[in-house]
C-alpha positions as CSV (number, residue, x, y, z in Angstrom):
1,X,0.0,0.0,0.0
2,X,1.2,4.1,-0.7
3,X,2.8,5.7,2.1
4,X,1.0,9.4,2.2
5,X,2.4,12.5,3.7
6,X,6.1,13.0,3.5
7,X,7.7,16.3,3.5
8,X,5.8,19.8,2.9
9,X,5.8,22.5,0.2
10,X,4.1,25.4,1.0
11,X,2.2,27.5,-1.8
12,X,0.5,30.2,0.2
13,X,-2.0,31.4,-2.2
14,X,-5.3,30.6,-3.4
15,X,-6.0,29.9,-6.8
16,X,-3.4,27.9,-8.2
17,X,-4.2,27.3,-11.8
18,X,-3.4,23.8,-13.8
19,X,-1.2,26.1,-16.2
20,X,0.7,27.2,-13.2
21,X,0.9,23.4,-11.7
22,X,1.7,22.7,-15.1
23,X,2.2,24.7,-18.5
24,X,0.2,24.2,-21.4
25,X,3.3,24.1,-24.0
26,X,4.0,20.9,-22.0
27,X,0.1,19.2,-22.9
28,X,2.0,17.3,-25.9
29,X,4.3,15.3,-24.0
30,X,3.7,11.3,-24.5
31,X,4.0,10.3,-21.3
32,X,3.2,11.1,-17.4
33,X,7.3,10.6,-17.1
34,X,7.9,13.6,-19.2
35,X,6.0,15.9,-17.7
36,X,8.5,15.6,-14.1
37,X,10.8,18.5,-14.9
38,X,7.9,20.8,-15.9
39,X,6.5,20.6,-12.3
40,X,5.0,24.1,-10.6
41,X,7.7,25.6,-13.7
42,X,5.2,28.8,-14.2
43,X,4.0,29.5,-10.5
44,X,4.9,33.0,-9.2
45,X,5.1,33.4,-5.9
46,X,7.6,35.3,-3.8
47,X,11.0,33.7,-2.8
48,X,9.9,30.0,-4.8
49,X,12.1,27.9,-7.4
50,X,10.5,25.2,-8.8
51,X,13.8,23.5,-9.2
52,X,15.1,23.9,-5.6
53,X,15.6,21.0,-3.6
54,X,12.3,21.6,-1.0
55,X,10.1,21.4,-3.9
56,X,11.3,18.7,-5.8
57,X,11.9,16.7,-2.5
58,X,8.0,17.0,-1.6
59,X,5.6,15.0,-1.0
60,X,2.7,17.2,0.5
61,X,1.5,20.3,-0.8
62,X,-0.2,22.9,1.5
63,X,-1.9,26.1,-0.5
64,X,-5.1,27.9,0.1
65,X,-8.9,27.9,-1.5
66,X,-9.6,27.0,-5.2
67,X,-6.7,25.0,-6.1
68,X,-6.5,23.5,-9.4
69,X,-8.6,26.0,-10.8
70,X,-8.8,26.3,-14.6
71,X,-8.5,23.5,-17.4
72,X,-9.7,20.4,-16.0
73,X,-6.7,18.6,-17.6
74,X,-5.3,15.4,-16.3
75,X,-2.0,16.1,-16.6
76,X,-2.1,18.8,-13.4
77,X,-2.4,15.8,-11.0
78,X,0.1,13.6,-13.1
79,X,2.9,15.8,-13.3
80,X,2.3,15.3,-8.9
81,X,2.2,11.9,-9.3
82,X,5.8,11.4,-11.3
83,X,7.2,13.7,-8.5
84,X,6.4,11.7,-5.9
85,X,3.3,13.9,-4.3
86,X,0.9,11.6,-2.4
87,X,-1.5,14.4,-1.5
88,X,-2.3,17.9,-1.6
89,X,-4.2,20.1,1.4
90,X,-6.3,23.1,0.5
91,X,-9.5,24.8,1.9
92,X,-11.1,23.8,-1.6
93,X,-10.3,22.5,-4.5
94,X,-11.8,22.6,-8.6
95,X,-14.1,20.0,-9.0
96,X,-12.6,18.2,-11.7
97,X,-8.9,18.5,-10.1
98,X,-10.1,17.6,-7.1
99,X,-11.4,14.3,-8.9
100,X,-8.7,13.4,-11.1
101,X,-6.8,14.0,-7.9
102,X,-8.9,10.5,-6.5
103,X,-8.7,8.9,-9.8
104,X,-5.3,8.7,-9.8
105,X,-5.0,7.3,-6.2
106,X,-3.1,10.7,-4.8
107,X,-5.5,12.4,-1.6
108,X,-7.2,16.0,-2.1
109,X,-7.8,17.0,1.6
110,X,-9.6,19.4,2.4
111,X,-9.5,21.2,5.6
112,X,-10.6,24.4,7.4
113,X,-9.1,27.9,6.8
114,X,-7.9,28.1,10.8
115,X,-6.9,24.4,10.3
116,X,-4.8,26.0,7.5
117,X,-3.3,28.7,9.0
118,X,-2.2,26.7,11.8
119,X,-0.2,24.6,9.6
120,X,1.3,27.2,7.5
121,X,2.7,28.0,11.1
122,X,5.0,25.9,10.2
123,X,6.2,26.8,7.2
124,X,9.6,28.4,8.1
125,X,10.3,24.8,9.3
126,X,13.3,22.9,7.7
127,X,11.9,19.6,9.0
128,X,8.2,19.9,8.5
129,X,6.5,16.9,7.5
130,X,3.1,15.6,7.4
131,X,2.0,11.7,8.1
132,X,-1.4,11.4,6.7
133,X,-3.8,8.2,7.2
134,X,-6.3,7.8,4.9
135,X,-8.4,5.2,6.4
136,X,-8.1,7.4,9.8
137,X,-9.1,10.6,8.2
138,X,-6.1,12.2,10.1
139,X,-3.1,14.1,9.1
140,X,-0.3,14.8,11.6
141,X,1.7,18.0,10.7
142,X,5.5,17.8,12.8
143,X,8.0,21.0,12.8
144,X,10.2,22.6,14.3
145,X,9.5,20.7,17.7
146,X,6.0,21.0,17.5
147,X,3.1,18.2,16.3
148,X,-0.6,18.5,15.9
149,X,-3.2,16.1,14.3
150,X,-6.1,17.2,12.4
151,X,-8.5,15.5,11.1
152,X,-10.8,15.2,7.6
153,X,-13.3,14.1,5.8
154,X,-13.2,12.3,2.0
155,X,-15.9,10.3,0.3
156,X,-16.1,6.8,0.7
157,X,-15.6,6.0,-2.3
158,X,-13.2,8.7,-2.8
159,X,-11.1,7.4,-0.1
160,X,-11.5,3.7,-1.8
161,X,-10.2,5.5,-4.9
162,X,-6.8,6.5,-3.3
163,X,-6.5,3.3,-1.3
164,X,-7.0,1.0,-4.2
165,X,-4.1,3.4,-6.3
166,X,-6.6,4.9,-8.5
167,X,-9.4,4.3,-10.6
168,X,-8.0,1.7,-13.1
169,X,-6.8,-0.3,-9.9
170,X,-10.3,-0.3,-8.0
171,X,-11.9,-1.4,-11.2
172,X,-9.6,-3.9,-11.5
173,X,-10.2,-5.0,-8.0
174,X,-13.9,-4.8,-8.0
175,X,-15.3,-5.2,-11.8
């Protein structure tokens, strides 16, 4: 079974785009593979790199409300998936990114602005990482000396989605 959680990037903004998670120019590429460089490669936000060590070492991301707004391709959640990212935490997320977030067996958690901010807390942290337990509905932020759990709420089938490794593996399994 996936491990989930891992350590944190921090995007603190709402409305991160799929051109910004990744670029359009990229949509031809023939495999999920060759979209991993091209990861986060046209976000703008103050002090990031998408090619510094914390990002391409993640395997959480943190950000704000509407995340994965725009295009509802599939490649947003697949250039995650060939990086290594087992889930992403918002406030909300864009329906359709949201979904194809399930479908390909990688968690979309969603959780409370003051839930949020309390975890962006830790953000200056070197070591902050996040354990996350799917079939407990909990997530268990650590930093900088400090550890809190929090808990949420997906689907069930949602959550059967992620735990089987996708859609393609739970229709295996069940169909």
């Amino acid at each position: 079974m996936k491990t989930f959680g891992g350590p944190v990037l921090f995007l603190d903004r709402s409305d991160i785009n799929t051109d910004e998670i990744i670029p359009a120019k990229y949509l031809t590429e023939i495999t999920k593979e060759d979209l991993k460089p091209y990861i986060l490669e046209d976000l703008k936000l103050p002090g990031f790199d998408p090619k510094e060590p914390k990002t391409l070492n993640a395997r959480v991301i943190v950000s704000r409300a509407n995340f994965g707004c725009g295009s509802s391709r599939e490649h947003a959640p697949w250039v995650f998936e060939v990086n290594g990212i087992t889930a992403v935490i918002a406030e909300s997320f864009a329906r359709i990114f949201r979904q194809n977030m399930f479908n390909c067996g990688m968690a979309a958690i969603e959780l409370p602005k003051a839930d949020l901010d309390e975890i962006f807390s830790h953000a200056g942290d070197e070591d902050a990482a996040m354990g996350i337990d799917i079939e407990a509905g909990t997530l268990t932020m650590s930093g900088g000396g400090k550890q809190k759990t929090f808990c949420f709420e997906i689907s069930p089938f949602d959550k059967a989605l992620v735990l089987a490794g996708g859609w393609v593996d739970y229709a295996d399994k069940n169909y």
